[in-house]
N, C-alpha and C positions, 0 to 999 in steps of 0.2 A: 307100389304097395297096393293090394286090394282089398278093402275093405266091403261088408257086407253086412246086411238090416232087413229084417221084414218087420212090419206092422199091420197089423190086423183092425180093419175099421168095422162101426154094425151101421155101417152105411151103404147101399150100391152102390157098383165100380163106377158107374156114370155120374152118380154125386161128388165123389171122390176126385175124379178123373178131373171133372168140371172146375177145382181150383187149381188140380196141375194146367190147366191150360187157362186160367183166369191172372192176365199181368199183374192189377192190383195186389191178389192175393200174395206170390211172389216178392210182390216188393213189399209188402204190410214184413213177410217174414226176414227178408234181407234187413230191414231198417229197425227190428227188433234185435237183429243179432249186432247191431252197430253199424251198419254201412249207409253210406249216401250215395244214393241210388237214381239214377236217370234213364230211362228206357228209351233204346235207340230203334225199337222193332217191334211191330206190333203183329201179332196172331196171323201165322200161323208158325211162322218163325221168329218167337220171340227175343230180344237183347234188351240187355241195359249193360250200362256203364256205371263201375261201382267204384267206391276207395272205402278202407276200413284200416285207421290204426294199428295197428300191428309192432312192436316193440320200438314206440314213441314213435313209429313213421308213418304216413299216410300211404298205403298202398293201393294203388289204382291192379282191379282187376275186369274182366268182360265176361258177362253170364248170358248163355243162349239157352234156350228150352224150343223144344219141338216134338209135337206126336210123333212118331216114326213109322208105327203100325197101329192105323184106329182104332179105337176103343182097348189098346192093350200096354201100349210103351211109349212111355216119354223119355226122352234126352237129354239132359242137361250136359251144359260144360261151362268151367268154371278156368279160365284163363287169365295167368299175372305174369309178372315179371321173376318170379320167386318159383310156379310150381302149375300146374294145368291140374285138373280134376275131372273125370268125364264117369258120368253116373249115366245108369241104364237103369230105370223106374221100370216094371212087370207086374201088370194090375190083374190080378185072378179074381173071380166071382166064388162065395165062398158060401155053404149052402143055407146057411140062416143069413140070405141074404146081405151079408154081407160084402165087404171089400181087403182083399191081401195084395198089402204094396210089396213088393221084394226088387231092394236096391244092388247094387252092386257096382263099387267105385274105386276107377282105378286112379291113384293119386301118382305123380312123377315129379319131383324136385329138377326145379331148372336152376339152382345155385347151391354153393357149398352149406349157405346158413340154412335153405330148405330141406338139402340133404340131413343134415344134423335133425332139424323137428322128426321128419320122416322115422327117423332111427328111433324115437324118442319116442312117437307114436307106434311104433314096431312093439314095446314094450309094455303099451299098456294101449293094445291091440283093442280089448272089451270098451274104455273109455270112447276109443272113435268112434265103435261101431255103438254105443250110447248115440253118440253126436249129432250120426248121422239118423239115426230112427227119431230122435228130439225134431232134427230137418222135415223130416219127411212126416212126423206127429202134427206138426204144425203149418205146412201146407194144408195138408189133407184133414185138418179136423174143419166143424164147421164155422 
């Protein structure tokens, strides 16, 4: 399933940019959303090891982030036992100086209970793509 978001910051890309690639910032927004969070990799190939409750279970997943092309794209990927998630961040300069983030996330259910969410999110498609610009609002603000 793929999902998509843009958010418009009145920041320059390099302000912006500079918390997609800041660890702290990343983990300030993981442990907001509920997870306990350890970082295994430090800049320029970022990891951490994370678990997050999830229907009374504690699920252990692995989040990586990396520039890929400087000054323009981050990568994230978000890896569980349940479902993989790989977002492609594309940072545009916008002319009131400005910053335009534009996401786009492929989600992949690796069990029947993920495949069920997935379908479930199929449905109420607007809601993800809410979720995922909420993600990407809260990295990138300051």
């Amino acid at each position: 399933m793929k999902i998509e978001a843009t958010k418009d910051f009145k920041r320059p890309r390099t302000a912006v940019l500079t918390n997609f690639g800041n660890p702290e910032r990343i983990e300030t927004v993981l442990k907001e959303l509920g997870a306990t969070v350890q970082r295994t990799s430090e800049p320029p190939a970022m990891a951490w090891s994370c678990s997050l409750v999830w229907r009374d279970e504690p699920r252990k997943f692995v989040v990586t982030a990396q520039e890929t092309a400087a000054d323009e794209t981050v990568c994230m990927k978000l890896v569980s036992d349940l479902a993989t998630a790989e977002m492609t961040l594309d940072f545009y300069d916008l002319e009131d100086n400005g910053c335009r983030v534009i996401a786009a996330t492929e989600l992949t259910a690796r069990t029947m209970m993920a495949k069920l969410a997935l379908q479930s999110l199929r449905l109420v498609r607007g809601k993800a793509e809410e979720r995922l610009t909420r993600f990407i609002t809260a990295i990138g603000r300051k």
